[in-house]
N, C-alpha and C positions, 0 to 999 in steps of 0.2 A: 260740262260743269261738274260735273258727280265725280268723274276722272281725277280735275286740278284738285276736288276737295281731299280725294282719297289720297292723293299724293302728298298734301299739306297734314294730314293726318299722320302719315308715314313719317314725315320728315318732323314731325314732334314728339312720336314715339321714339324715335334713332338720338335726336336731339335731348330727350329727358334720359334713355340708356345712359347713355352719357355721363349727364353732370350726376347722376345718380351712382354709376360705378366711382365719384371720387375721382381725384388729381392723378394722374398718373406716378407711380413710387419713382424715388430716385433712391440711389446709394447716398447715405444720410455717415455724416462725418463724427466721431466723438469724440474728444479729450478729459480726461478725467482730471478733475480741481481737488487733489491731495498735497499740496505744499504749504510750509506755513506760512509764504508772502499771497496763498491766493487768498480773495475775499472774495465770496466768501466758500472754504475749504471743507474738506468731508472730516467729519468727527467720526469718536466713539467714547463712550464713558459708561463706568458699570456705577451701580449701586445697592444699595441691600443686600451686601456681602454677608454672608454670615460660614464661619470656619467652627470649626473642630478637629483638634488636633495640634501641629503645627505645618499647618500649607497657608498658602498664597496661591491671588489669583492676578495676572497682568493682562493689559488688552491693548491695542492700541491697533493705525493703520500700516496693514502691508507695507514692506520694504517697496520702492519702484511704482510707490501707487499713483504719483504724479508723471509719471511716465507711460501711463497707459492710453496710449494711441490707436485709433482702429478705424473703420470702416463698415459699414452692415447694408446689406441688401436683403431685398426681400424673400425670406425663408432661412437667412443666417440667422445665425445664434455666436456672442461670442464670450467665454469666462476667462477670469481674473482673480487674480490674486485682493480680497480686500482686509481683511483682516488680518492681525495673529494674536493667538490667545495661551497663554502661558500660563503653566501651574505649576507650583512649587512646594517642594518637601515632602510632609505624609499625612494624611487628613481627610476629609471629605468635606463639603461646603456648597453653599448656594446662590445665585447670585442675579440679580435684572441688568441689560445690558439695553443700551440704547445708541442706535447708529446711524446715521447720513452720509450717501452717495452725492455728490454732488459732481457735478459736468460744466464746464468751461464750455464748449461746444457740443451739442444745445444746452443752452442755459434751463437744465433740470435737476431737480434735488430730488431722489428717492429714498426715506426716513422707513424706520422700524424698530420696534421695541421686540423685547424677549427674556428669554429665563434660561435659567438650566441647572444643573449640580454635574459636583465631580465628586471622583474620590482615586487619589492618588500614594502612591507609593514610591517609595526610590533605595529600599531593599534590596539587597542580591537582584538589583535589574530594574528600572522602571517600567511600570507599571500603571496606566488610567481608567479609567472606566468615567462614563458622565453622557450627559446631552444638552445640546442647547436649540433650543425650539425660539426661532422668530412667531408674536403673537398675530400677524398678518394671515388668514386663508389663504389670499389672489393676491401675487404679486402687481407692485404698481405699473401703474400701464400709462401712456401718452400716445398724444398722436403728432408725430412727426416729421414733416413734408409729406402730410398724406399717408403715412405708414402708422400702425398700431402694434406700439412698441412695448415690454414689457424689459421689470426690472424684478431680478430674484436674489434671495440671499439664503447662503447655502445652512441647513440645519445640521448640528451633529449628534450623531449615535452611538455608542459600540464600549470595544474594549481595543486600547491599542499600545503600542509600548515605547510612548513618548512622553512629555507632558507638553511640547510644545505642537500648536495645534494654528490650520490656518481658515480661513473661512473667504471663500469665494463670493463673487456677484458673475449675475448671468445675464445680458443683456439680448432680447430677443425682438429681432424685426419678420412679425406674423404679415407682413403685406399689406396693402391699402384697405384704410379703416372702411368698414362698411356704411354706409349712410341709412340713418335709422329712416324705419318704413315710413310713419308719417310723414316726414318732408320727401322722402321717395315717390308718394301720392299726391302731395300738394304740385309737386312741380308736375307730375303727369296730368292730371286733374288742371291746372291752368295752362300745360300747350295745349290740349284739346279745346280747352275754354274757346282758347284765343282762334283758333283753325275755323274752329265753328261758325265765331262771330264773320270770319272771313266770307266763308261759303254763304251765308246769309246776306252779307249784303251785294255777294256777285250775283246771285239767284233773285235778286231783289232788281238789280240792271237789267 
């Protein structure tokens, strides 16, 4: 009797292992929805421009961005071209930017606001200097056939001798989402429940 019980005990710890590790990952498909026939398509739009001088500032989505196709498994990472952002003449200036990733396959939209300034030149050589900081800490995250996926957008820094500039996304498959501990104890906590009531009522015959 003791034996069948501990066996059934056994085979509910193995069986909560289990459904506790999560769905097994699979290689998860993307296509990104940047064209203007898709709906609904990834944007970007600045405002609270303010200039000094005379410069300008443009933004819009990457050349080829409805054309970004891929594949991720668990531990890739894959980046792209998402943005380009353009300044012009001689000036410096400040500006809020506001942007949407949108996917066709999986049906996800990852959104972020930010800021930044420049100050450009195009004397004897161009010339930029500026940064643009998305206001996000932690990139946004989903879970994805079981996979916990992340979405980043690239910040800029420096001094460089262009004025045209491009901003990436980074799409990152960390592996099968963990299962928060509480339902990881409910389900362990009801196979034993149920094993229990078992042994109880064979020792009961």
């Amino acid at each position: 009797m003791k034996k069948t019980f501990l066996k059934g005990v056994v085979l509910a710890v193995a069986a909560v292992g289990f459904m506790a590790g999560g769905v097994m990952a699979t290689m998860t498909h993307y296509d990104v929805a940047g064209g203007v026939n898709d709906n609904p398509t990834s944007s970007v739009s600045l405002s609270n421009v303010s200039t000094f001088g005379w410069t300008s500032i443009d933004v819009g989505l990457a050349d080829g961005l409805d054309d970004v196709v891929f594949d991720l498994d668990a531990g890739q990472s894959y980046t792209f071209d998402f943005l380009s952002l353009s300044l012009n003449g001689n000036g410096l200036g400040t500006f809020d930017i506001s942007a949407s990733l949108v996917f066709e396959v999986p049906e996800i939209e990852s959104s972020s606001e930010g800021g930044g300034w420049w100050l450009t030149k195009n004397w004897w050589g161009t010339y930029t200097s500026g940064s643009l900081s998305w206001s996000d800490n932690t990139p946004d995250h989903f879970i994805i056939g079981g996979d916990y996926v992340t979405i980043d957008f690239l910040d800029l820094a420096g001094c460089e001798p262009t004025q045209d500039f491009t901003i990436t996304a980074t799409v990152t498959n960390h592996g099968v989402a963990p299962v928060p501990e509480p339902a990881t104890m409910l389900l362990f906590g009801t196979g034993l429940s149920g094993f229990a009531a078992i042994g109880r009522r064979k020792m009961k015959k």
